[in-house]
C-alpha positions as CSV (number, residue, x, y, z in Angstrom):
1,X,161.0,61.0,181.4
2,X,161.5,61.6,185.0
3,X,164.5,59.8,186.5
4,X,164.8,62.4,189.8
5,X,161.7,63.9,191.9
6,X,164.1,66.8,192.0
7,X,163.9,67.2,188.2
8,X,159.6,67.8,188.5
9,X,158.5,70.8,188.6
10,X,155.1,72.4,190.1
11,X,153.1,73.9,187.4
12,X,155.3,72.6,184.2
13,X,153.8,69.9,182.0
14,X,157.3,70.0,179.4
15,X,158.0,66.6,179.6
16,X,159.4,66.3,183.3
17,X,157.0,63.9,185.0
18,X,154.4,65.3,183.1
19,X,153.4,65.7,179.0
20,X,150.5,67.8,178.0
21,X,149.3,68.9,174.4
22,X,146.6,70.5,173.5
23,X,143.7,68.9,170.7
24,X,144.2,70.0,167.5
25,X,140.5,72.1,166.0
26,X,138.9,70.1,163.1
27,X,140.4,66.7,164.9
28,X,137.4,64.5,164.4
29,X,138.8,61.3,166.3
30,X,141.2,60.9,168.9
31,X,143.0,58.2,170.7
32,X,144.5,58.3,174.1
33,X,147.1,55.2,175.4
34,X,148.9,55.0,178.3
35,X,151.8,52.1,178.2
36,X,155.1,50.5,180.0
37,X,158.3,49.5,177.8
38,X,159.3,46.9,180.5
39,X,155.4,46.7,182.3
40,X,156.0,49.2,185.0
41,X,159.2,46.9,186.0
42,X,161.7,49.7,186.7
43,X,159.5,52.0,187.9
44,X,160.6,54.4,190.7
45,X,159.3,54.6,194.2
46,X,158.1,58.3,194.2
47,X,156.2,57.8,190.5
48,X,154.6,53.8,190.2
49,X,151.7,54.7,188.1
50,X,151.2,56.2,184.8
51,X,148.3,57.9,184.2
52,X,146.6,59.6,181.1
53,X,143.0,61.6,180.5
54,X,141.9,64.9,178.7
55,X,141.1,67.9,180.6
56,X,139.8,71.1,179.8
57,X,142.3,73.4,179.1
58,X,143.5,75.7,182.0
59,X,141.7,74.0,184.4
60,X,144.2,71.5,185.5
61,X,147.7,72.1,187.2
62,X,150.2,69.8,187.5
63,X,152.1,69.5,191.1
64,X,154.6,66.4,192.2
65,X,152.1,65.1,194.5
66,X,149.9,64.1,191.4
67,X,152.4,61.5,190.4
68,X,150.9,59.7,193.3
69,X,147.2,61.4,194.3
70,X,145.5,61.0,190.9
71,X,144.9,57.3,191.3
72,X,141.2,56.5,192.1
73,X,140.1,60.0,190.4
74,X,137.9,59.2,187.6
75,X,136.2,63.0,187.1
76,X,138.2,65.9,185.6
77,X,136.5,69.3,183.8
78,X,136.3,68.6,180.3
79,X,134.6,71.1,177.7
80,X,132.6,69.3,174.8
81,X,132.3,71.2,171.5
82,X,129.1,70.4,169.5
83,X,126.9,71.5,166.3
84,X,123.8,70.9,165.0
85,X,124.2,69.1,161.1
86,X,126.9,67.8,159.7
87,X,130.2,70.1,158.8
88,X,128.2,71.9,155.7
89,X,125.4,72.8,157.6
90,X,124.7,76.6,158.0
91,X,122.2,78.7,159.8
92,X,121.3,79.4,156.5
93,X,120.6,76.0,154.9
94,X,119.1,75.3,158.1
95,X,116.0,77.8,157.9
96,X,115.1,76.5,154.8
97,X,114.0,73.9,156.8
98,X,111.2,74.9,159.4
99,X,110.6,70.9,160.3
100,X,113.8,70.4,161.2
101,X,115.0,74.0,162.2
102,X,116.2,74.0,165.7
103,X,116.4,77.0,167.1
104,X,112.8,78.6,168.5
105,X,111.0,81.5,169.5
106,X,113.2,84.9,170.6
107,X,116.5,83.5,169.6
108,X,119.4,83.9,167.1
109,X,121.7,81.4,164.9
110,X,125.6,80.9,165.2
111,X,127.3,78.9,162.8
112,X,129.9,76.8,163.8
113,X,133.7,77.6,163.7
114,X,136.4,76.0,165.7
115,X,136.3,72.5,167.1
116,X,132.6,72.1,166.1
117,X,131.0,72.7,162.4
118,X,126.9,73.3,162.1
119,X,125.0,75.6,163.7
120,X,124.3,76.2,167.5
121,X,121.2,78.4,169.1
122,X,121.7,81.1,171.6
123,X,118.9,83.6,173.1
124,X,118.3,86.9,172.1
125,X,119.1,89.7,174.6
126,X,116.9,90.2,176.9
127,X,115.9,86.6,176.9
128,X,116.9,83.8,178.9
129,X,116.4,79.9,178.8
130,X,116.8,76.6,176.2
131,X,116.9,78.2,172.6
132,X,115.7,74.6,171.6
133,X,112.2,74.6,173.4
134,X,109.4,75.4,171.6
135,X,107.3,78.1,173.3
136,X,108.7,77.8,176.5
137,X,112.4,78.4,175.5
138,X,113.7,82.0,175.8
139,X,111.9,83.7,178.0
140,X,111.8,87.1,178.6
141,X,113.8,88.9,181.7
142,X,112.5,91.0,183.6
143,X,115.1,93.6,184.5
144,X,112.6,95.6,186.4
145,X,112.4,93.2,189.6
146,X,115.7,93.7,190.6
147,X,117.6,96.7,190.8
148,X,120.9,95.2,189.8
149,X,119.7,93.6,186.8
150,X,118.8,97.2,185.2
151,X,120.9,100.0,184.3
152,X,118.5,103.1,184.9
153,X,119.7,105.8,186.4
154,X,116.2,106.0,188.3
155,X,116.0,101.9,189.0
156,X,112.0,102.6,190.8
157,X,111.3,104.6,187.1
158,X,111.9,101.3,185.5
159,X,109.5,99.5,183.1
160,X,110.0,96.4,181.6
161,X,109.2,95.5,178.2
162,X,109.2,92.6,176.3
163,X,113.2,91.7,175.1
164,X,114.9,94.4,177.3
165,X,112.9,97.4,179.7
166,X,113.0,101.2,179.4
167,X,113.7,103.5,181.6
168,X,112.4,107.1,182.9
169,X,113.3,110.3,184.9
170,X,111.5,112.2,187.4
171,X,109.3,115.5,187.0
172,X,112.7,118.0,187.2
173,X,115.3,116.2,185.2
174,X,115.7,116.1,181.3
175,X,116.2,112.2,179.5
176,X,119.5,111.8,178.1
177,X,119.7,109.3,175.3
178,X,117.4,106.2,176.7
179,X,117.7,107.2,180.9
180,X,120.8,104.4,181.6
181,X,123.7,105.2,183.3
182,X,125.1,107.8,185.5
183,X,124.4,110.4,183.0
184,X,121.1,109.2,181.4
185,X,118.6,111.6,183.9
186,X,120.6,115.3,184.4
187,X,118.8,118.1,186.2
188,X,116.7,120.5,184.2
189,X,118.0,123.9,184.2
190,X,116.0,126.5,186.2
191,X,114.7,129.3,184.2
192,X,114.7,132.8,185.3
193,X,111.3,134.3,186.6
194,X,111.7,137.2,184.3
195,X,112.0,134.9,181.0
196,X,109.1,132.7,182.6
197,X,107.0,135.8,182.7
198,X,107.8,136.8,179.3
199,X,107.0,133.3,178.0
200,X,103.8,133.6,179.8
201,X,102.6,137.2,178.4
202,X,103.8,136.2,174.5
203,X,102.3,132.7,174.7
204,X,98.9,134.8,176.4
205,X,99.1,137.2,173.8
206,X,99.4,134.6,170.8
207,X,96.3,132.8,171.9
208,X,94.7,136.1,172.2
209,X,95.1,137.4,169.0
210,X,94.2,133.7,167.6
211,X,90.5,134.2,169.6
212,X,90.0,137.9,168.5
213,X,91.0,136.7,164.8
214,X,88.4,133.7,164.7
215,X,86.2,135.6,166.8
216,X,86.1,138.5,164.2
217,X,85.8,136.1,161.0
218,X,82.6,134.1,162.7
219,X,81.1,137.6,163.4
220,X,82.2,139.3,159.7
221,X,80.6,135.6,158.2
222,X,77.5,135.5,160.5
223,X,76.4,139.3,159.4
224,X,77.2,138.5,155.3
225,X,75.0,135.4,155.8
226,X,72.4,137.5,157.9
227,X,72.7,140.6,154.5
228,X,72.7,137.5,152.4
229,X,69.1,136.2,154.3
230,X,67.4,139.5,154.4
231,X,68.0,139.8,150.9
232,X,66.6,136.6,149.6
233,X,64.3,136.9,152.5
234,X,62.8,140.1,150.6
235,X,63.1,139.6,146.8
236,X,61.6,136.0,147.7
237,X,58.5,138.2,148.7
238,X,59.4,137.8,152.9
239,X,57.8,141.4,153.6
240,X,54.1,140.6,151.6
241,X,53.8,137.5,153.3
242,X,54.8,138.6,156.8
243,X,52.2,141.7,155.6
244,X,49.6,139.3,154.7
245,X,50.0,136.9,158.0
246,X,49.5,140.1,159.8
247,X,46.5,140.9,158.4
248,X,44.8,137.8,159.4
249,X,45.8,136.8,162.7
250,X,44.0,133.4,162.1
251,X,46.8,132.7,159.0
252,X,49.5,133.2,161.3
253,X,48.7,130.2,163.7
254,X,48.7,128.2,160.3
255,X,51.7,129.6,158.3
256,X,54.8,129.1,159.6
257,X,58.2,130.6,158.6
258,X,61.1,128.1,158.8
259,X,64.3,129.8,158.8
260,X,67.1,128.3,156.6
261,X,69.4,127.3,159.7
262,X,66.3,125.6,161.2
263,X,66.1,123.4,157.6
264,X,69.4,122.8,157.0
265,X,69.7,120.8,160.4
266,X,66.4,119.1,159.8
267,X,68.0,117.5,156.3
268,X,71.3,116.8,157.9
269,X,72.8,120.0,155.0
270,X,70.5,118.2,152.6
271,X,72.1,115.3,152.5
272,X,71.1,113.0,149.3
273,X,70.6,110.0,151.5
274,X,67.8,112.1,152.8
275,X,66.0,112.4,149.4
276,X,62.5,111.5,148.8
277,X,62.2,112.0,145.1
278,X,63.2,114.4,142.2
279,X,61.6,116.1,139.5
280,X,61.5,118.6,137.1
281,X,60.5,121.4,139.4
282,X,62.7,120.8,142.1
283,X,63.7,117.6,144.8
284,X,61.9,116.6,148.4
285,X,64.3,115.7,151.5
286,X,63.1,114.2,154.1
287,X,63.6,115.8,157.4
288,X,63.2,116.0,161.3
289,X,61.9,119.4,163.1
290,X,63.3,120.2,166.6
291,X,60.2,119.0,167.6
292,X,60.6,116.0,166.4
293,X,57.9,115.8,163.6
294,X,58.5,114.5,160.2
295,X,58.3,116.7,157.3
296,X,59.0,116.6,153.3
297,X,61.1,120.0,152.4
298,X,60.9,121.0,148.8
299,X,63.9,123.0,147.3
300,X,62.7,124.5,143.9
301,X,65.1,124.3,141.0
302,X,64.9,128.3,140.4
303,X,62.2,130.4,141.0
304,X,59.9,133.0,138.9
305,X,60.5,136.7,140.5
306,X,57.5,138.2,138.1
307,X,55.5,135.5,139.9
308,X,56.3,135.8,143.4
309,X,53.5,138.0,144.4
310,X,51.2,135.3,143.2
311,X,53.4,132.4,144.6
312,X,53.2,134.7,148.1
313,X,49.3,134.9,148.2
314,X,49.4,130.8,147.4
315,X,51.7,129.9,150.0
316,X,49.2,131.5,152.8
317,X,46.0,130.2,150.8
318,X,47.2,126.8,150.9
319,X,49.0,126.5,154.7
320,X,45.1,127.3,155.5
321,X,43.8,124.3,153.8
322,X,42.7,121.6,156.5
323,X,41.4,118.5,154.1
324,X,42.0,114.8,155.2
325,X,42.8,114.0,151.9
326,X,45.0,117.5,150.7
327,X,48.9,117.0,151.9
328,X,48.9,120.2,154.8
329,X,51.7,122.6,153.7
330,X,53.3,123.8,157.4
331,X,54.8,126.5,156.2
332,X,57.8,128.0,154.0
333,X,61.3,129.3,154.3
334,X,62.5,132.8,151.9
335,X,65.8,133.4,153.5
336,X,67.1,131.0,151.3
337,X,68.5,131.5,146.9
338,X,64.7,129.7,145.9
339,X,62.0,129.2,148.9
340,X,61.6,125.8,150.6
341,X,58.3,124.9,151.0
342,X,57.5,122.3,154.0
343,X,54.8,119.7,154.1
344,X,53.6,116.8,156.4
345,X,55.6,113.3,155.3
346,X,53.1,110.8,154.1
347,X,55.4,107.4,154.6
348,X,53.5,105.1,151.8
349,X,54.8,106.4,148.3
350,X,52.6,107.5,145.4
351,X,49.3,105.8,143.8
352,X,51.5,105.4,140.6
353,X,54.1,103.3,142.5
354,X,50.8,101.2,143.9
355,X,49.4,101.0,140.5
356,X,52.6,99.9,138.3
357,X,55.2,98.9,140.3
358,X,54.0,95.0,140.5
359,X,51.6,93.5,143.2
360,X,51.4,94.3,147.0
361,X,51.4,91.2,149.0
362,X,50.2,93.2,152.0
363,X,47.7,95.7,150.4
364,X,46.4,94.0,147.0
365,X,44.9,96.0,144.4
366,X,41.3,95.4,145.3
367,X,38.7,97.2,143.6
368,X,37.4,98.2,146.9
369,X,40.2,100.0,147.5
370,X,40.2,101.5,144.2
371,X,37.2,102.7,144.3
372,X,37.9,104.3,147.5
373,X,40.9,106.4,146.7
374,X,39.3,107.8,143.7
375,X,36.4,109.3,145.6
376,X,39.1,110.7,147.9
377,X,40.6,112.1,145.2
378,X,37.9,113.7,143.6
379,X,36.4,115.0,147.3
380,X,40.1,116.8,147.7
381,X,39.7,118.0,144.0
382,X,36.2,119.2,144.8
383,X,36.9,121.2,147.7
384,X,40.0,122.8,146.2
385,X,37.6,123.8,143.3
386,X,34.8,125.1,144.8
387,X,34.5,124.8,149.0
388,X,37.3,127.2,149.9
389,X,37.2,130.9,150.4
390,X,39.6,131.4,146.6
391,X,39.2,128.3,144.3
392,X,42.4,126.8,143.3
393,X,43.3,124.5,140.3
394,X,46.2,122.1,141.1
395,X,47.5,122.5,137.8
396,X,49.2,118.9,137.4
397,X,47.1,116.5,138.8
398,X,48.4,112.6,138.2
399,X,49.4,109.2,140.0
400,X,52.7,110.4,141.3
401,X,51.4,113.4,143.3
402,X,48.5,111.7,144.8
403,X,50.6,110.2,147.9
404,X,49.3,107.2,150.6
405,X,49.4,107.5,154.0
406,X,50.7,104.6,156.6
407,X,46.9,103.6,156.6
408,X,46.7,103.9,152.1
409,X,44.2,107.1,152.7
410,X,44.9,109.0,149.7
411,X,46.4,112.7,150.0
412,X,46.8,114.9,146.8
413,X,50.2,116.9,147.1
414,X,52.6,118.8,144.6
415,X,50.9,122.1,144.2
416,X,54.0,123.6,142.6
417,X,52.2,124.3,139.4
418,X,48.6,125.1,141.3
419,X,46.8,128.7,141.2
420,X,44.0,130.4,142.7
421,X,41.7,132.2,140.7
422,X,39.3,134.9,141.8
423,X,35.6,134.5,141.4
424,X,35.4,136.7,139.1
425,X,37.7,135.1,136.3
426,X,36.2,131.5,135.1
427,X,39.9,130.7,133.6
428,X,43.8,131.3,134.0
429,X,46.1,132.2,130.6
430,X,49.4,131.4,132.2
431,X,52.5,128.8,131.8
432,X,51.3,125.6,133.1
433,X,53.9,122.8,133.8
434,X,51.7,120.3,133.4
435,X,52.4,116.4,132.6
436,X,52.2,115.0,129.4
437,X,49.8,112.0,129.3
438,X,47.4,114.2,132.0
439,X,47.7,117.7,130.8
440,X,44.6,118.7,128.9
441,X,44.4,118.5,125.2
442,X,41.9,121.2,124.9
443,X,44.9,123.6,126.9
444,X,47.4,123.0,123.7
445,X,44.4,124.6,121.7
446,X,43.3,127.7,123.8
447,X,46.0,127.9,126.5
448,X,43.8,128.4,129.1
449,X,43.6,126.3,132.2
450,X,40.5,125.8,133.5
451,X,38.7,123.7,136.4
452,X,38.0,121.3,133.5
453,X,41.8,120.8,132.9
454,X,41.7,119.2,136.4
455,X,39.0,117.0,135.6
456,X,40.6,115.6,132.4
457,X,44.0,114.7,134.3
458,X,41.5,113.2,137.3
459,X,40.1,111.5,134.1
460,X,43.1,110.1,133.5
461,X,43.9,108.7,136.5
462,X,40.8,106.7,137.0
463,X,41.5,105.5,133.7
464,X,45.1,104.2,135.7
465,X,42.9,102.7,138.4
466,X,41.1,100.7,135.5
467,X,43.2,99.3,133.5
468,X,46.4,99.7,136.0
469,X,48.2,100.9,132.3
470,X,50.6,103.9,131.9
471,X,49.5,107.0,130.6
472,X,52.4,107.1,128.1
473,X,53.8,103.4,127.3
474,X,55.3,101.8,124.9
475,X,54.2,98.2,126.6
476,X,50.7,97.8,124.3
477,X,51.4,95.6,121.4
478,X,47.8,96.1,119.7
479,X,47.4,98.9,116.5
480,X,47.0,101.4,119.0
481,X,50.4,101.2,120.4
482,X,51.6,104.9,119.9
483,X,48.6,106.3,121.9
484,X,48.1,107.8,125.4
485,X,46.0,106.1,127.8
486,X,43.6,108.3,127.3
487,X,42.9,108.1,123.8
488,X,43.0,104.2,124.1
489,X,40.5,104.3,126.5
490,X,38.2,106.2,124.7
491,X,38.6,104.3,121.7
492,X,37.7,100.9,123.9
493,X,34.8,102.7,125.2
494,X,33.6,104.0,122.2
495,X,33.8,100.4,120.6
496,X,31.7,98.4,123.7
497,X,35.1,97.1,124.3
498,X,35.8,97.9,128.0
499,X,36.5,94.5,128.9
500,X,39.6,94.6,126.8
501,X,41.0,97.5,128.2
502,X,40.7,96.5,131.8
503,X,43.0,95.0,134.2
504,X,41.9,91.2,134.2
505,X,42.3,91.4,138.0
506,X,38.9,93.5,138.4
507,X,37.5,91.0,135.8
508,X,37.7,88.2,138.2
509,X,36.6,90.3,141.5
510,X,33.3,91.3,140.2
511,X,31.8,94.1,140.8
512,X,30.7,94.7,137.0
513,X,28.0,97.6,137.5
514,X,30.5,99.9,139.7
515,X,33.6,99.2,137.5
516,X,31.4,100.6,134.6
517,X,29.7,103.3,136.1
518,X,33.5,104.6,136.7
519,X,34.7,103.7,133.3
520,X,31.9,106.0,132.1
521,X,32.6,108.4,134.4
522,X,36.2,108.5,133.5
523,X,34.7,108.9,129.9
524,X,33.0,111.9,130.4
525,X,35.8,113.2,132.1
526,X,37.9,112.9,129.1
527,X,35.7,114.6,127.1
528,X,37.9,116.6,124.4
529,X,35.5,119.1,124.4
530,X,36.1,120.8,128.6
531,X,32.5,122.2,128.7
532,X,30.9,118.6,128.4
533,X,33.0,117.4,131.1
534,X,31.2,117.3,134.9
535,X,32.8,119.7,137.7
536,X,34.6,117.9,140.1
537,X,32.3,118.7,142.3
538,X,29.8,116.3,140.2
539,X,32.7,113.6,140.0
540,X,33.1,113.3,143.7
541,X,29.3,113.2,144.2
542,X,29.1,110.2,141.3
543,X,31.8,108.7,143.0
544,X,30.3,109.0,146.5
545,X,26.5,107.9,145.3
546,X,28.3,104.0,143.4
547,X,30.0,103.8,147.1
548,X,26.4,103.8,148.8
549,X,24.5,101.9,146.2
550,X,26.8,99.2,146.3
551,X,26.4,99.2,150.1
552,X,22.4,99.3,149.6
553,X,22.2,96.8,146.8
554,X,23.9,93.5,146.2
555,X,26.2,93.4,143.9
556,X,27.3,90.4,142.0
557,X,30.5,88.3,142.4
558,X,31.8,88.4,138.8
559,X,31.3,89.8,135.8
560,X,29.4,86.8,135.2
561,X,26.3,87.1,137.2
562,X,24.8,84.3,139.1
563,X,21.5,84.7,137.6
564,X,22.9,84.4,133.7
565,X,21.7,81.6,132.2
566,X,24.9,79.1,131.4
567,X,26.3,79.4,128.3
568,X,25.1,83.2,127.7
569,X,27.1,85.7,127.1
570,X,27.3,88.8,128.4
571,X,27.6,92.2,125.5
572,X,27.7,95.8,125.8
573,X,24.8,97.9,124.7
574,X,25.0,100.5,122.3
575,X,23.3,103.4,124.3
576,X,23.8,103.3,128.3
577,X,27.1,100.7,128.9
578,X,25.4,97.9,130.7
579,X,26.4,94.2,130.5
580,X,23.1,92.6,129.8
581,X,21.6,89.2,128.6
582,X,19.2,87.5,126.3
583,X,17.2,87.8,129.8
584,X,15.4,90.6,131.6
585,X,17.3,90.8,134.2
586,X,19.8,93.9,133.4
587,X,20.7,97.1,135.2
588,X,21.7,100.3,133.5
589,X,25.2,102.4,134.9
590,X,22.6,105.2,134.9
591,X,20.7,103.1,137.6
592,X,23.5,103.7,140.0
593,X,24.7,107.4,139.2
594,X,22.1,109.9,137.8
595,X,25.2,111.7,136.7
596,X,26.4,109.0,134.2
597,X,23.8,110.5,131.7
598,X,24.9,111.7,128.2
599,X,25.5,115.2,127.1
C-alpha cells in the first residue's frame, strides 16, 4: 500500500509501492493476478496503474519512476528451469534406454534438483556445443589456436588433443607436473664441467668394459668351436681325405669340403621345414649354397669310427662318379659330431612314391616309361659294378632310393650302406643295412654281400614296376598273403600265371612280348641261388636289346593280338613264357633277349 510518493523507496520491494516474492522450488503451477478493490477509482496521481509479471531474480530493481514507466514494457529477463522425464527420471533410468537417451557423443548427465526434476546434458571438458545433437554436438576445443584459451607456460609448445591439449617446455627447462602455469617449465640446473667430465669418462668406461667383455666371450666361444671342429674334423677321418685329395689332383676339382658354418646357413640351422625325408640311417634337408645351387645334405644318425677309413676312401670314390643316372655326391663336411654328406637335389620324389602312391594325371604309369627307368637303373647298376676304376655294390638298392628328376630320368642315390671292393676280393663279409623285402635271401645264409645281392634287390624292383605291388604288404587277399613280393612273384611265374600278378593297367596297353621278357628277367634275377643270377651288366644289356627290338619290330596293341583268331585264348607255355595260340603265329621271350635263356 502506498498512500505517499514520499513513503517509496528506490531499491525496496517490502510492500511500499512495490511487493516482490520469490517462487517457491518444486511449485509446479503458478498463478499471477493483478486487481482494483474499487476499479482503480481512488487511485493516486503519481501511481494510476498496477502492474504485475515475474522476473528473474536479481535482475530487476525497483525505482519510483517504475510506478509510471513500466506501462507498454512487455519483455523482462526471466530464467526457465527444465528437465528431461518426468520427476522420477534419472540419468540412470535414462541410459537404460539408448532410443530415447538424450544426451550424445563427449558429454555427461546431471540429474535434476531444484526447480526442475529429470535429467539435463552438459559437455564434457574440453568440449563445446548442443549435448543433444548427435555427432555434431560437442565438439572438441581447440585450446591451441589461441593463446588465451590455454594455460601452458610455453603457449607456441602447445598441442592440442582431443578433450583438452598438452603442453611442452623448451630444450633447457625441466616439465613440472603437466607444463601449465607459471611454474609448469623451470630452468634446468647447469651442471658443473668437472661432474660432466666424470659422467663422461665412467659412462665411456662402462661401455668399454661391456665391448671388451662380449668381445672376449665371442673370441673364447669362436676358438672352443674352432678345437671343437678340428677335433671332429680328424677323428671323422679330415686328415686321410685331405691326404687322399692331395694325391690326386684330379679328385680335388671333384670333392669338395663343406664346412659346417657353410651348411648350417644353407639349411636355415636345419630347420625341419627344410626336411626332405627320414630314415633309419639318418634325415636329408634341403638346402641353398652361396652360390645359389640346390643341394640335399644328409646328417647320419651316428657314425662307425672302426669304419671311417673305409667311409673316407668311399666318399672320394664316389664324388668321382659322373653317371646321368647315379645322384653326383658334391662333396662332404667332417667338422661336424657325424659327417654330412652333400648331393645334387633331384625335385621329383622317389620311383616308390610313382609306383604306389595312386595315379599321376600328368605322368601316367605307361609301360614305356617303365621300361625306360628300369634300363636306367640297371645301366647305373652296371657301371657301379663293373665300368669304374674300384667296383662298388650299393648295398640297399630299392624304390625309395631310386629318385626322378624334373624330366622322370631316373637317378639311383642313398649309398649310405654301399662299398667298394678291390678286384681282388669277389665278395664283402660286413654289416649290411639292407631293406627287408630287397635284401638278399641268400645274404641271411652266408653273410656275404655280393654283386648278386644287387641284382636280387634290382630284381625286386622290376617286380614293383610289374605288378606296381609292395614288397612287404599286407593288401593281397589270396593264400599267399604273408609273402614278399618276391616270393609271390616267383610262385605266379612258376605257375604260367603272370597275368595274375600284373598290374591290369599294362594288361590293357599291350606290349605282351616286352612285359614278359622283363618278368623273366626279373625271374632270373630272383634266383635264390646268387650264381644263377645274370651280372648287372647282363641285365642292362637285356634291358637295352627289348628297348631296340620293340623299336625294330611291331609290337601288338594288347595282350590280345590282332592276328588271334576270335574267341582263342591266349596260354602260357611250359618251357620259354610266350603267349601263344592254337595258330602258328607265336614269338618266344628268347626271340627278343638272347639272355632270357635258362640256366
Amino acid at each position: 500500500m502506498c498512500f505517499n510518493p514520499s513513503a517509496v523507496v528506490n531499491g525496496s520491494s517490502s510492500g511500499g509501492g512495490c511487493c516482490q516474492t520469490s517462487i517457491p522450488q518444486g511449485m509446479t503451477n503458478f498463478e499471477l493476478k493483478a486487481g482494483s478493490y474499487y476499479n482503480h477509482s481512488f487511485v493516486k496521481e503519481f501511481s494510476p496503474c498496477s502492474f504485475a509479471f515475474v522476473v528473474e531474480e536479481g535482475k530487476f530493481n525497483f525505482t519510483f519512476d517504475n510506478l509510471t514507466n513500466l506501462r507498454g514494457v512487455d519483455k523482462l529477463p526471466m530464467v526457465l528451469d527444465w528437465g528431461i522425464g518426468d520427476e522420477n527420471q534419472t540419468c540412470e533410468t535414462a541410459r537404460k534406454d539408448s532410443a530415447t537417451y538424450a544426451c550424445q557423443q563427449n558429454t555427461y548427465c546431471v540429474n535434476g534438483t531444484g526447480n526442475y526434476r529429470g535429467y539435463r546434458c552438459f559437455c564434457n571438458e574440453g568440449y563445446e556445443g548442443n549435448p543433444y545433437l548427435p555427432n555434431i554436438g560437442c565438439q572438441d576445443i581447440d585450446e591451441c589456436q589461441k593463446e588465451e584459451t590455454n594455460n601452458c607456460t610455453f603457449k607456441k609448445l602447445c598441442k592440442n588433443v582431443e578433450g583438452g591439449y598438452n603442453c611442452s617446455c623448451p630444450k633447457g627447462y625441466l616439465q613440472k607436473d603437466d607444463g601449465k602455469g607459471s611454474e609448469g617449465c623451470i630452468p634446468q640446473p647447469k651442471k658443473s664441467y668437472q661432474a660432466l667430465v666424470a659422467g663422461a669418462f665412467a659412462g665411456a668406461g662402462v661401455l668399454f668394459l661391456v665391448i671388451a667383455t662380449y668381445t672376449l666371450y665371442k673370441v673364447v666361444k669362436r676358438r672352443r668351436n674352432k678345437k671343437r671342429q678340428e677335433k671332429f674334423f680328424k677323428r671323422n677321418g679330415g686328415l686321410l681325405l685331405q691326404h687322399q685329395l692331395s694325391a690326386d689332383e684330379g679328385g680335388v676339382e671333384k670333392t669338395m669340403l663343406f664346412s659346417a658354418k657353410e651348411l648350417n646357413k644353407a639349411s636355415d640351422g636345419f630347420n625341419e621345414n627344410r626336411i626332405l625325408g627320414q630314415g633309419g640311417q639318418g634325415t636329408v634337408y634341403k638346402g641353398m649354397l652361396t652360390d645359389g645351387r640346390i643341394v640335399a645334405i644328409k646328417k647320419s644318425k651316428k657314425v662307425d669310427e672302426n669304419q671311417l677309413g673305409q667311409f673316407i676312401n668311399e666318399v672320394v670314390l664316389l664324388s668321382q662318379i659322373n653317371h646321368r643316372n647315379v645322384v653326383k655326391l658334391l662333396g662332404c663336411c667332417l667338422e661336424t659330431e657325424v659327417p654330412l654328406l652333400v648331393y645334387e637335389f633331384i625335385p621329383n620324389g622317389t620311383l616308390f612314391t610313382l609306383i604306389h602312391n595312386g595315379n599321376n594325371e600328368e605322368l601316367p604309369l605307361t609301360w614305356n616309361l617303365r621300361l625306360r627307368i628300369a634300363i636306367e637303373v640297371a645301366g647305373a647298376l652296371a657301371y657301379l659294378h663293373s665300368a669304374v676304376s674300384i667296383p662298388i655294390y650299393h648295398g640297399d638298392i630299392k624304390s625309395s632310393n631310386i629318385l626322378l628328376d624334373e624330366k622322370y630320368i631316373a637317378k639311383v642315390s642313398d649309398f649310405g650302406t654301399s662299398r667298394s671292393v678291390t678286384i681282388d676280393k669277389t665278395h664283402l663279409t660286413t654289416v649290411v643295412k639292407g631293406t627287408f623285402g630287397y635284401l638278399d635271401p641268400e645274404y641271411f645264409q652266408s653273410s656275404q654281400f655280393t654283386e648278386k645281392s644287387d641284382v636280387y634287390s634290382f630284381g625286386v624292383v622290376l617286380a614293383e614296376l610289374l605288378t606296381r605291388q609292395k614288397p612287404i604288404s599286407s593288401a593281397a587277399t589270396d593264400e599267399h598273403c604273408n609273402l614278399s613280393l618276391a616270393t609271390r612273384f616267383l610262385i605266379s611265374m612258376e605257375q604260367d600265371s603272370l597275368r595274375n600278378i600284373l598290374d591290369p593297367e599294362l594288361i590293357n596297353q599291350g606290349n605282351e612280348l616286352e612285359i614278359t621278357a622283363v618278368a623273366k628277367l626279373a625271374q632270373r634275377c630272383l634266383n635264390l641261388n646268387g650264381k644263377k643270377r645274370p651280372t648287372m651288366k647282363e641285365v642292362a644289356i637285356g634291358l637295352e636289346s627289348m628297348k631296340l627290338s620293340s623299336v625294330q619290330s611291331t609290337t601288338p596293341e594288347n595282350f590280345q593280338s590282332s592276328s588271334h583268331i576270335e574267341g582263342e585264348s591266349v596260354v602260357f607255355s611250359d618251357n620259354n613264357y610266350t603267349w601263344t595260340t592254337e595258330g602258328d603265329s607265336s614269338r618266344s621271350v628268347s626271340d627278343v633277349d638272347p639272355l632270357m635263356n635258362k640256366h
